[in-house]
mmCIF file of the N, C-alpha and C atoms, coordinates in Angstrom:
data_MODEL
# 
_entry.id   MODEL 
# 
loop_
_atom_site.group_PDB 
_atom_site.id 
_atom_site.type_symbol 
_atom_site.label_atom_id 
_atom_site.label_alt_id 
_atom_site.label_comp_id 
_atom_site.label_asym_id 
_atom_site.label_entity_id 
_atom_site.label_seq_id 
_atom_site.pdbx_PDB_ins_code 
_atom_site.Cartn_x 
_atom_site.Cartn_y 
_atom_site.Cartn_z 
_atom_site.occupancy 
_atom_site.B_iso_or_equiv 
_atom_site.pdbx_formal_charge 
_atom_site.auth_seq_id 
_atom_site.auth_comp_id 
_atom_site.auth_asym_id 
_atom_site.auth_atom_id 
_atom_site.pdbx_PDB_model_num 
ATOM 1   N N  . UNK A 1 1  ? -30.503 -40.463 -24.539 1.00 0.00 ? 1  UNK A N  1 
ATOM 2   C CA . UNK A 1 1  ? -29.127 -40.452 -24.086 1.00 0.00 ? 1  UNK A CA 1 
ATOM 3   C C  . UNK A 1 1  ? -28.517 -41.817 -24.390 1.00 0.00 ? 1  UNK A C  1 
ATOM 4   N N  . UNK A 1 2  ? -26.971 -41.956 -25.238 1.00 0.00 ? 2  UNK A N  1 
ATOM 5   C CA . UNK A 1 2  ? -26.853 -42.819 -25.271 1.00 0.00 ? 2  UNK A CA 1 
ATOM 6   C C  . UNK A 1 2  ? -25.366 -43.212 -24.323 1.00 0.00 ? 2  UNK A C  1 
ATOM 7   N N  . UNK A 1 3  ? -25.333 -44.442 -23.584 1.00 0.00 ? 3  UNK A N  1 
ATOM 8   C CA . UNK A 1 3  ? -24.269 -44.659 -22.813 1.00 0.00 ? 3  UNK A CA 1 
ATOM 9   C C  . UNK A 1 3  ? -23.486 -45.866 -23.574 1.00 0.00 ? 3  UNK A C  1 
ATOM 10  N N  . UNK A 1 4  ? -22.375 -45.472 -23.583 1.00 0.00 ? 4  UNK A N  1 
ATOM 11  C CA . UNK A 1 4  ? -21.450 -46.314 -24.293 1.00 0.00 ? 4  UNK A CA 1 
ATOM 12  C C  . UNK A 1 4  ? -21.019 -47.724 -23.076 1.00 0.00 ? 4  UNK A C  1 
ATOM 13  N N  . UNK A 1 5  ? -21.016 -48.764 -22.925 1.00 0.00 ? 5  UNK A N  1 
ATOM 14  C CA . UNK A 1 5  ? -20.722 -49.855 -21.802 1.00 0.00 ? 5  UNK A CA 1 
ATOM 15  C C  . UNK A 1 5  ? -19.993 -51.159 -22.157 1.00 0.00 ? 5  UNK A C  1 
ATOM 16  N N  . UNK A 1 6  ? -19.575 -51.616 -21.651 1.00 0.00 ? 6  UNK A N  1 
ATOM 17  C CA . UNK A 1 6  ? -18.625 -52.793 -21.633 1.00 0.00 ? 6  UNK A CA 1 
ATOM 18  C C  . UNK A 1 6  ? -18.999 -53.917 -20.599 1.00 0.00 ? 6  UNK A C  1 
ATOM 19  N N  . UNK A 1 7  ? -19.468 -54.779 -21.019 1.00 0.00 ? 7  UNK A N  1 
ATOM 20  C CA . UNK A 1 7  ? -20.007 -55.998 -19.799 1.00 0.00 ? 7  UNK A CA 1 
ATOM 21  C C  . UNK A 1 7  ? -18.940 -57.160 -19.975 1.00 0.00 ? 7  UNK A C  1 
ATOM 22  N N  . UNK A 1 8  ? -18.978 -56.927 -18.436 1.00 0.00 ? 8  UNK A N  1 
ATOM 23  C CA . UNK A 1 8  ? -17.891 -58.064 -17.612 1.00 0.00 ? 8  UNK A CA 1 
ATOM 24  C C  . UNK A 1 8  ? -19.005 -59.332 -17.288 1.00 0.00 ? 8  UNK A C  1 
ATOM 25  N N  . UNK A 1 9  ? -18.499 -60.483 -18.052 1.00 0.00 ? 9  UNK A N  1 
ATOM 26  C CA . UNK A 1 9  ? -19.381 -61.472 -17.569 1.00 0.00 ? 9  UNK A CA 1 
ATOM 27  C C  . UNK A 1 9  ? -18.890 -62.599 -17.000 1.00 0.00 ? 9  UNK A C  1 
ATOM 28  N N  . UNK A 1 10 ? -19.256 -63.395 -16.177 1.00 0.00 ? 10 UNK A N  1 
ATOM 29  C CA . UNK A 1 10 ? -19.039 -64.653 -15.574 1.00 0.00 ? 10 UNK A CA 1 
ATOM 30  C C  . UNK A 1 10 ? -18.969 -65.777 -16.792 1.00 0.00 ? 10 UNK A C  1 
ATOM 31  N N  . UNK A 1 11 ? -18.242 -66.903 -16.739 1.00 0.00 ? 11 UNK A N  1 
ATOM 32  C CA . UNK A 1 11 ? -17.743 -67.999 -17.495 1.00 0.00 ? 11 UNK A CA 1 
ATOM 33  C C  . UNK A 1 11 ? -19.533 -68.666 -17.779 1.00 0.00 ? 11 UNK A C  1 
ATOM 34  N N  . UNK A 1 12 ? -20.440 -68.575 -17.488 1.00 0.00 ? 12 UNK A N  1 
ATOM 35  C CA . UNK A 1 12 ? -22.250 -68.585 -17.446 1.00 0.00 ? 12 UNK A CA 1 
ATOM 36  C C  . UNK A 1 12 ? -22.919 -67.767 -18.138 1.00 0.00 ? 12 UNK A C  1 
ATOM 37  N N  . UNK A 1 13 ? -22.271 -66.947 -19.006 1.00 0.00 ? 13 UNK A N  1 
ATOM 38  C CA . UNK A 1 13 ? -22.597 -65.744 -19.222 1.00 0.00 ? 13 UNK A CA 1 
ATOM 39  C C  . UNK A 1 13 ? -23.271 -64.519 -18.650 1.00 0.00 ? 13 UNK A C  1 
ATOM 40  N N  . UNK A 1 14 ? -23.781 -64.893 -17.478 1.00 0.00 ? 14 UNK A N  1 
ATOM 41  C CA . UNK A 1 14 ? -24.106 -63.558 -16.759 1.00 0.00 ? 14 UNK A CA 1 
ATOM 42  C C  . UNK A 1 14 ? -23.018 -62.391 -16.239 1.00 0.00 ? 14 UNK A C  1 
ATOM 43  N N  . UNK A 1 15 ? -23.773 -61.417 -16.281 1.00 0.00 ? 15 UNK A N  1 
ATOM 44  C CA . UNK A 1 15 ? -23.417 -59.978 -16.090 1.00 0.00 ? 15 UNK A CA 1 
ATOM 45  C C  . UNK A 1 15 ? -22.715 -60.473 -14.704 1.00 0.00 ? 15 UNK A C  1 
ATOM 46  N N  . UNK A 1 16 ? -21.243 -59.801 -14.811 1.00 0.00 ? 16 UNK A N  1 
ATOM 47  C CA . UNK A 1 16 ? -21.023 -59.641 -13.563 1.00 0.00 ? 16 UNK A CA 1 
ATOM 48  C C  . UNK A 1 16 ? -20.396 -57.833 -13.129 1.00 0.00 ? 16 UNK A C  1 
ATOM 49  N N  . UNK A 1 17 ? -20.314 -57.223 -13.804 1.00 0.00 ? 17 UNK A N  1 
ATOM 50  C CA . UNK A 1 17 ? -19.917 -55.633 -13.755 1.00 0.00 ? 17 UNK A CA 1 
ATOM 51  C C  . UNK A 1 17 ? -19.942 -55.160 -15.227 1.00 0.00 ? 17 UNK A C  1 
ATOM 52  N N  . UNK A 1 18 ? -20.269 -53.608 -15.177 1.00 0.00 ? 18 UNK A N  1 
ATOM 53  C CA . UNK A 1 18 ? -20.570 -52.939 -16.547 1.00 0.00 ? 18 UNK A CA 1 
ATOM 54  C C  . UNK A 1 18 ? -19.884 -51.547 -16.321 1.00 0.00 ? 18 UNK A C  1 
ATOM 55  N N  . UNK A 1 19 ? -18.815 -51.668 -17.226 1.00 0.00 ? 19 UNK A N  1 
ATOM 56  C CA . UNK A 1 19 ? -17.915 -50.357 -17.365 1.00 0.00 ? 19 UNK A CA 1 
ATOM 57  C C  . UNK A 1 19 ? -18.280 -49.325 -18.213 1.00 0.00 ? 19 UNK A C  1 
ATOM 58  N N  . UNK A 1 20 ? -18.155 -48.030 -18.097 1.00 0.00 ? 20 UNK A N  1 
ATOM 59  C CA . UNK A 1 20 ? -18.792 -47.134 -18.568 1.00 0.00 ? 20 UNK A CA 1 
ATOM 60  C C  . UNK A 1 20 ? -18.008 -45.565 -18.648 1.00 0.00 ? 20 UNK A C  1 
ATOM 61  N N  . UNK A 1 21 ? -17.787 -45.105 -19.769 1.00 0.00 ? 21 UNK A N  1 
ATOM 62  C CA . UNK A 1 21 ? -16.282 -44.070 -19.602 1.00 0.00 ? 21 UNK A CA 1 
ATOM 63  C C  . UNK A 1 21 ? -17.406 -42.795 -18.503 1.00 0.00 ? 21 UNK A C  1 
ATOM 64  N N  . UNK A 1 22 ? -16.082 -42.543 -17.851 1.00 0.00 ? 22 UNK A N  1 
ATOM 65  C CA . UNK A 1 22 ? -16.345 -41.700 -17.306 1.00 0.00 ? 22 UNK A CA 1 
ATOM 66  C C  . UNK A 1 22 ? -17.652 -39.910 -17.674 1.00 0.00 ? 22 UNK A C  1 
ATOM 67  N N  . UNK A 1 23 ? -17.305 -39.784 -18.557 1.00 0.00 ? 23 UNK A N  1 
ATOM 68  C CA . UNK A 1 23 ? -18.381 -39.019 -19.104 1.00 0.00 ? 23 UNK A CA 1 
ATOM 69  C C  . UNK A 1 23 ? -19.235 -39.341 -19.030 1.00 0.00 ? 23 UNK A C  1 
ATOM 70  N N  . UNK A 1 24 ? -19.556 -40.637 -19.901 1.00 0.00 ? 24 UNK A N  1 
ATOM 71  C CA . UNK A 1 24 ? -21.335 -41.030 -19.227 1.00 0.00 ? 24 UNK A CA 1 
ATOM 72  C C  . UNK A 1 24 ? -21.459 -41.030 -17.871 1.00 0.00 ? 24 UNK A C  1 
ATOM 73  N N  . UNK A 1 25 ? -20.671 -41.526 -16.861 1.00 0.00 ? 25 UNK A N  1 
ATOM 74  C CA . UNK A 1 25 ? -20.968 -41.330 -15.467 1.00 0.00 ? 25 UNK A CA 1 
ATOM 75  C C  . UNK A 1 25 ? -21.376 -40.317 -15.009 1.00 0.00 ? 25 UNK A C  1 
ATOM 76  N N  . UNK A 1 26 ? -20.259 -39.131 -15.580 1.00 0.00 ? 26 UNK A N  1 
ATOM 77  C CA . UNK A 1 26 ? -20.824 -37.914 -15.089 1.00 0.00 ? 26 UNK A CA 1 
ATOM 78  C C  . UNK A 1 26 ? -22.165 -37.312 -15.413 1.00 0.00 ? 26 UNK A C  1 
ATOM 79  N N  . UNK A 1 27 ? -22.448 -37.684 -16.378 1.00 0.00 ? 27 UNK A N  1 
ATOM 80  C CA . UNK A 1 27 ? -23.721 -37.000 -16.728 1.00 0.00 ? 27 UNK A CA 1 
ATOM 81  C C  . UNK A 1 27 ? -25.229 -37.877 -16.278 1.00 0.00 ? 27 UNK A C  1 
ATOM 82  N N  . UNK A 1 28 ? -24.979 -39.198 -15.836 1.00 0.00 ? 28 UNK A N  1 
ATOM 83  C CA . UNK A 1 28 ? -25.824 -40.094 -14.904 1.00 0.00 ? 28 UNK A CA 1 
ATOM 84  C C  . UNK A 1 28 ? -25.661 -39.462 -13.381 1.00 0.00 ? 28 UNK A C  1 
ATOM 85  N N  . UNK A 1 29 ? -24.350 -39.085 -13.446 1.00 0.00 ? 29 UNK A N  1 
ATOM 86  C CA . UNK A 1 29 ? -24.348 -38.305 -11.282 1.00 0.00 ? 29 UNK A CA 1 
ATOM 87  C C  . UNK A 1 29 ? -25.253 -37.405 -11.466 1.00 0.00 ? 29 UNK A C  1 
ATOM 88  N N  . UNK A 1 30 ? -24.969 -36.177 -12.603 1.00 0.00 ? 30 UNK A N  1 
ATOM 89  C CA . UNK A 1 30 ? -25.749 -34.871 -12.604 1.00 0.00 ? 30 UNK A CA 1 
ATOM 90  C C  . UNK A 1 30 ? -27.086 -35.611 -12.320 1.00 0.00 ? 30 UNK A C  1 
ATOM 91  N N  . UNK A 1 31 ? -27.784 -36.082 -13.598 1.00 0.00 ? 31 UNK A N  1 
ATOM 92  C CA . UNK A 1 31 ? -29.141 -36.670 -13.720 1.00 0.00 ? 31 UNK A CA 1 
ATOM 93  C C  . UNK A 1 31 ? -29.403 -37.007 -12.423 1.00 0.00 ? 31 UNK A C  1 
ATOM 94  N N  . UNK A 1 32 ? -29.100 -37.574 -11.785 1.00 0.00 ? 32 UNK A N  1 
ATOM 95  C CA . UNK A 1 32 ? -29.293 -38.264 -10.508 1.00 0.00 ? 32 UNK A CA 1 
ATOM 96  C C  . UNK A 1 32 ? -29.519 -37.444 -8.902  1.00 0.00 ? 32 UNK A C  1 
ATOM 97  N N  . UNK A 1 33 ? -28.405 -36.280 -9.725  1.00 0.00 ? 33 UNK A N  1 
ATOM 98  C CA . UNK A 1 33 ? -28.186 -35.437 -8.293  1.00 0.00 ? 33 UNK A CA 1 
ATOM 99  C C  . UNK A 1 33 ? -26.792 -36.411 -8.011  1.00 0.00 ? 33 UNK A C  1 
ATOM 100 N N  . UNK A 1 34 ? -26.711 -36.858 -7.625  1.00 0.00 ? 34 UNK A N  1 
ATOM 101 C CA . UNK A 1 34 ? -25.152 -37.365 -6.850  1.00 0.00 ? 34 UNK A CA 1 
ATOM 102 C C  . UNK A 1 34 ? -24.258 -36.151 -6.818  1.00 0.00 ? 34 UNK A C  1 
ATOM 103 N N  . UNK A 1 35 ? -23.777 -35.180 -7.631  1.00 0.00 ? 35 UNK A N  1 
ATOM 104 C CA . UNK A 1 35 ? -23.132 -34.430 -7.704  1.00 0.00 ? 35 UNK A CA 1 
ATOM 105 C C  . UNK A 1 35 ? -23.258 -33.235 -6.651  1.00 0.00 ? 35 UNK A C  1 
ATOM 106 N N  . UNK A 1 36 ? -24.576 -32.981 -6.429  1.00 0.00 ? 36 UNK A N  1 
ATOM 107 C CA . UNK A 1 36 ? -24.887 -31.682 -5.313  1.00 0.00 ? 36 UNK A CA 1 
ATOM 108 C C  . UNK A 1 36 ? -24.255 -32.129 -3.572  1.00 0.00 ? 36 UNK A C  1 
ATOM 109 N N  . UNK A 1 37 ? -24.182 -30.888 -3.254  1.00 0.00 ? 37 UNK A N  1 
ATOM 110 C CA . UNK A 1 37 ? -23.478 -30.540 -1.682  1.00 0.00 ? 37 UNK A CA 1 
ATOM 111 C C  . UNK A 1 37 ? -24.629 -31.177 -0.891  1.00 0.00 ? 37 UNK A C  1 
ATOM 112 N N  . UNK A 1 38 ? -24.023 -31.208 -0.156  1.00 0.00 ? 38 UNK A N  1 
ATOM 113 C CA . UNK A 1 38 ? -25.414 -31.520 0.968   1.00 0.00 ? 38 UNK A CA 1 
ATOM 114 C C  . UNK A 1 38 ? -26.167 -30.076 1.800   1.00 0.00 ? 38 UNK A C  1 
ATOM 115 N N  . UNK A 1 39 ? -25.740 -29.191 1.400   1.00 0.00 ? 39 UNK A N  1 
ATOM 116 C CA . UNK A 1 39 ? -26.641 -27.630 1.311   1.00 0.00 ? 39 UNK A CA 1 
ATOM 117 C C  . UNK A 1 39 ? -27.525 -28.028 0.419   1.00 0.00 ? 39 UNK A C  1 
ATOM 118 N N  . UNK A 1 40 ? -27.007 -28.459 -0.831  1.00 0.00 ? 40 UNK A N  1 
ATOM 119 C CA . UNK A 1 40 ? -27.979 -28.027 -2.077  1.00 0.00 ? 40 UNK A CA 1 
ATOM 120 C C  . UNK A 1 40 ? -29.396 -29.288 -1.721  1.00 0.00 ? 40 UNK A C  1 
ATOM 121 N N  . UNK A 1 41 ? -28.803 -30.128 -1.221  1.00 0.00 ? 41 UNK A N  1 
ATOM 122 C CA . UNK A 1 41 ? -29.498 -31.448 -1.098  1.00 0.00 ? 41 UNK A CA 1 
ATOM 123 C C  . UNK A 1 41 ? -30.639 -30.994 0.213   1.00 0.00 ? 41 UNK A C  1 
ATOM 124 N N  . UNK A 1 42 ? -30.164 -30.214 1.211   1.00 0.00 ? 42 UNK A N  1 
ATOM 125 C CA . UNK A 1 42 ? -30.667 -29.661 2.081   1.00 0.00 ? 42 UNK A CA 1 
ATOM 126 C C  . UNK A 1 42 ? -31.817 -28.665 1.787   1.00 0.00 ? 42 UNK A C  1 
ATOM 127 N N  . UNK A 1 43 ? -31.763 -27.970 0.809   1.00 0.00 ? 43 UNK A N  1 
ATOM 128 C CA . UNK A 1 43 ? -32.499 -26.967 0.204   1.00 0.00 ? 43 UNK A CA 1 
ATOM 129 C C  . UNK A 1 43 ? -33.330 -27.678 -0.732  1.00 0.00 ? 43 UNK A C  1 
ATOM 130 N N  . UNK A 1 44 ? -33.041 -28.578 -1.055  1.00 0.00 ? 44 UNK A N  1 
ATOM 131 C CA . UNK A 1 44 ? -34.050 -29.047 -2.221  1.00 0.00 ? 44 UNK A CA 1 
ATOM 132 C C  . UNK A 1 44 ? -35.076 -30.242 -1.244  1.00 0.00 ? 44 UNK A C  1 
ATOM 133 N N  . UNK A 1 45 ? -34.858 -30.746 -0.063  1.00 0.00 ? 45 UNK A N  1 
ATOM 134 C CA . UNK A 1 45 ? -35.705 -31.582 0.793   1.00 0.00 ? 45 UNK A CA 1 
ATOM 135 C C  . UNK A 1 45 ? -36.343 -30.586 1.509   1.00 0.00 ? 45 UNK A C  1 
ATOM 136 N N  . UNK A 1 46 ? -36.037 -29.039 1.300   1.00 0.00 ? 46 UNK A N  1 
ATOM 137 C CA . UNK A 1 46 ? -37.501 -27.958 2.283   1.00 0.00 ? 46 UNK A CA 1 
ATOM 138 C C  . UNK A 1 46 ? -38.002 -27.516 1.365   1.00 0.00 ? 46 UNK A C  1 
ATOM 139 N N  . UNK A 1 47 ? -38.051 -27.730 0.002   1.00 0.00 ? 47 UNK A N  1 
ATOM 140 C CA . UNK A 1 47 ? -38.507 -26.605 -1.057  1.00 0.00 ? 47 UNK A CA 1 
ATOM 141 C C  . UNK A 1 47 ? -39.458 -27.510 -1.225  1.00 0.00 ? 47 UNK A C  1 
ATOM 142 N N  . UNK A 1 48 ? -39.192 -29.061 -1.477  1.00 0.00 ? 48 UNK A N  1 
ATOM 143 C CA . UNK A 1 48 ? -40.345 -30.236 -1.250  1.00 0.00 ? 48 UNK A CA 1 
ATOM 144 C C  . UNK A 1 48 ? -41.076 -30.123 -0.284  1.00 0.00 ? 48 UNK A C  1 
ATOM 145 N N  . UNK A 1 49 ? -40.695 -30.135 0.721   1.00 0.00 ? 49 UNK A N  1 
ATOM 146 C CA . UNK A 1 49 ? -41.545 -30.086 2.270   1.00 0.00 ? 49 UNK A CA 1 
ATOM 147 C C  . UNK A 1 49 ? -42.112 -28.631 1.765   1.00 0.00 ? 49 UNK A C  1 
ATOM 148 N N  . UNK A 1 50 ? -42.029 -27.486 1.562   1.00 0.00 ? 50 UNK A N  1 
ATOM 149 C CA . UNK A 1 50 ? -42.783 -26.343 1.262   1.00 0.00 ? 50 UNK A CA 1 
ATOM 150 C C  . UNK A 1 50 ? -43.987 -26.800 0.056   1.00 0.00 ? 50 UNK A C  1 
ATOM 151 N N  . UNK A 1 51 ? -43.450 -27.380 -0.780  1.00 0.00 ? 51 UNK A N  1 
ATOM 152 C CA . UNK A 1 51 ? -44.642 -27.479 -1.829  1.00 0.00 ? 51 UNK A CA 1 
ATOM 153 C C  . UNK A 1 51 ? -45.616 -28.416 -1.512  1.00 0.00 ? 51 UNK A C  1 
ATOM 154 N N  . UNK A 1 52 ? -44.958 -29.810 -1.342  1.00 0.00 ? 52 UNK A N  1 
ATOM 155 C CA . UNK A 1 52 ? -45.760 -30.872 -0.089  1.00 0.00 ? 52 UNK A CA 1 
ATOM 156 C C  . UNK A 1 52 ? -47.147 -30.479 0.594   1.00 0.00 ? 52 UNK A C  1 
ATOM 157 N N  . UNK A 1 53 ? -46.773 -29.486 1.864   1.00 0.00 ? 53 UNK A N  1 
ATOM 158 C CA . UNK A 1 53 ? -47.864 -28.631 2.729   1.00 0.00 ? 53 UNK A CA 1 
ATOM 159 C C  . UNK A 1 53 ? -48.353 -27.370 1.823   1.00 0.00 ? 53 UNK A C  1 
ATOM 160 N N  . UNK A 1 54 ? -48.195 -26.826 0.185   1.00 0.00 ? 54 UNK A N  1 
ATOM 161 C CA . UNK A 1 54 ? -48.708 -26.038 0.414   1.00 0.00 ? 54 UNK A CA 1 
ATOM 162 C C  . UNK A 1 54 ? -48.232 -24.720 0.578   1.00 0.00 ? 54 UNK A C  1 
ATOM 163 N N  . UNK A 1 55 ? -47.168 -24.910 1.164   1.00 0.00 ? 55 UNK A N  1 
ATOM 164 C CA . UNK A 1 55 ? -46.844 -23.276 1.403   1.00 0.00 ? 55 UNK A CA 1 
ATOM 165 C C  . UNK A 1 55 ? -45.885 -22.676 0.145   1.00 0.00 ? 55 UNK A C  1 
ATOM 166 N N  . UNK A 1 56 ? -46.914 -22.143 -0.491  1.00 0.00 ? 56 UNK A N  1 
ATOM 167 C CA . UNK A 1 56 ? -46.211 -21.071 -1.765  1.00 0.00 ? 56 UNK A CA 1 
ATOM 168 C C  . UNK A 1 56 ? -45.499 -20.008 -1.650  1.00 0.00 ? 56 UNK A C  1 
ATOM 169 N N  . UNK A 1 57 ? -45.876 -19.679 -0.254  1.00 0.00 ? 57 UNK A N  1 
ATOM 170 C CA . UNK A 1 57 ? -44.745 -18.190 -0.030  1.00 0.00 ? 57 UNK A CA 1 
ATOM 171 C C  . UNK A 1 57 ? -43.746 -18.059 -0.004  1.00 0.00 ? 57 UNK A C  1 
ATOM 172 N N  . UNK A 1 58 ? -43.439 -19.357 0.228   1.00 0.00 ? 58 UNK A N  1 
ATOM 173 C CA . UNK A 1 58 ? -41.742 -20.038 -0.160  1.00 0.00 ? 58 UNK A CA 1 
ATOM 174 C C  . UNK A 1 58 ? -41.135 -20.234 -1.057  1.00 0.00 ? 58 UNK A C  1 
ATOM 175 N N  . UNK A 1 59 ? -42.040 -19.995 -1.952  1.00 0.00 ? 59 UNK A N  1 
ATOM 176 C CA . UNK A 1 59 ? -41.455 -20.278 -3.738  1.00 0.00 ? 59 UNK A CA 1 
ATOM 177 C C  . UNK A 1 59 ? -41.802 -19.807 -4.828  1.00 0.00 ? 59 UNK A C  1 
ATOM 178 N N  . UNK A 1 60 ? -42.680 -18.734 -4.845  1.00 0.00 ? 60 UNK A N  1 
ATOM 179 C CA . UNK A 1 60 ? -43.530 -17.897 -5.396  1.00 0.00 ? 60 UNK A CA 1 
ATOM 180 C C  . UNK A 1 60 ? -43.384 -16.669 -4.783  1.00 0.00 ? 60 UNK A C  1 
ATOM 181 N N  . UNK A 1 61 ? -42.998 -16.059 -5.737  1.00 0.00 ? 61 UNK A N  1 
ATOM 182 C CA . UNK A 1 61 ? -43.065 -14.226 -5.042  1.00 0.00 ? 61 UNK A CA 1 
ATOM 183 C C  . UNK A 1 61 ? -44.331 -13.751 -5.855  1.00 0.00 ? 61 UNK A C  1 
ATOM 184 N N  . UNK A 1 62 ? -45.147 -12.986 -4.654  1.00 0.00 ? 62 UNK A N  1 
ATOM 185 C CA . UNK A 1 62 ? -46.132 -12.350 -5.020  1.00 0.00 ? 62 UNK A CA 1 
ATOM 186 C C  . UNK A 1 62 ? -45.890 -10.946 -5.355  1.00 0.00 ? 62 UNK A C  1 
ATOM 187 N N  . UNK A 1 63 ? -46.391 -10.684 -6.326  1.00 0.00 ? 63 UNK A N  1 
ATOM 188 C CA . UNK A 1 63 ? -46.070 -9.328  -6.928  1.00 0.00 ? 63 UNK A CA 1 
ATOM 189 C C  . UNK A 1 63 ? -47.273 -8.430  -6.487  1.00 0.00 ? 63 UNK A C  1 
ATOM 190 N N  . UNK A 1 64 ? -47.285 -7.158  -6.147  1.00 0.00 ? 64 UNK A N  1 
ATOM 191 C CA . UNK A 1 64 ? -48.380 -6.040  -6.069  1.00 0.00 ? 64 UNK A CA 1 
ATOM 192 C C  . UNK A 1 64 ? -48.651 -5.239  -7.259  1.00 0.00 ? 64 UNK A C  1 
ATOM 193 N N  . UNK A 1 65 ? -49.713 -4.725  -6.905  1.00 0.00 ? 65 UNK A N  1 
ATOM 194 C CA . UNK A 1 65 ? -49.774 -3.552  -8.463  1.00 0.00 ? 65 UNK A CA 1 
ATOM 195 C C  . UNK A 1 65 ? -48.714 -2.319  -8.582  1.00 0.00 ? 65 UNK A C  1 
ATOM 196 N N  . UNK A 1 66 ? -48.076 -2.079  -6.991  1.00 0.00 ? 66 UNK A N  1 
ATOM 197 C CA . UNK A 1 66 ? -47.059 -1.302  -7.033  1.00 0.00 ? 66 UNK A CA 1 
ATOM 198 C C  . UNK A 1 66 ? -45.793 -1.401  -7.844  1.00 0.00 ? 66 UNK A C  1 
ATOM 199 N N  . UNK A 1 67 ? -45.850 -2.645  -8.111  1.00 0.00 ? 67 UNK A N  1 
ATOM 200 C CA . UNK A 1 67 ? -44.306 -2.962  -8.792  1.00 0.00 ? 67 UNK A CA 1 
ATOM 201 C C  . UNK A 1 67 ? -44.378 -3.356  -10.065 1.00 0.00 ? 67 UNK A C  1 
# 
């Protein structure tokens, strides 16, 4: 991935802020998650806690020979 940026520097040359068009941002929120609800964020901290302990029944459907 490449991010296009612009560095703001101090009269020392150090970095003092790095601008970045909006598109790349957005696609660093996605990457990141920043973008999800706090449902989705909610659902994805029990699906961890489910896999964590183990419990597959939560995330795995077991199929029978009936179906």
């Amino acid at each position: 991935m490449h991010i296009s940026k612009r560095c703001i520097v101090y009269e020392d040359g150090n970095t003092k802020e790095v601008v970045i068009p909006m598109e790349d941002f957005r696609k660093i929120e996605e990457l990141l998650g920043w973008d999800l609800d706090d449902e989705a964020v909610e659902q994805l901290r029990k699906a961890r806690r489910d896999r964590e302990s183990g419990n597959k029944d939560a995330y795995v459907e077991t199929l029978t020979n009936s179906q």
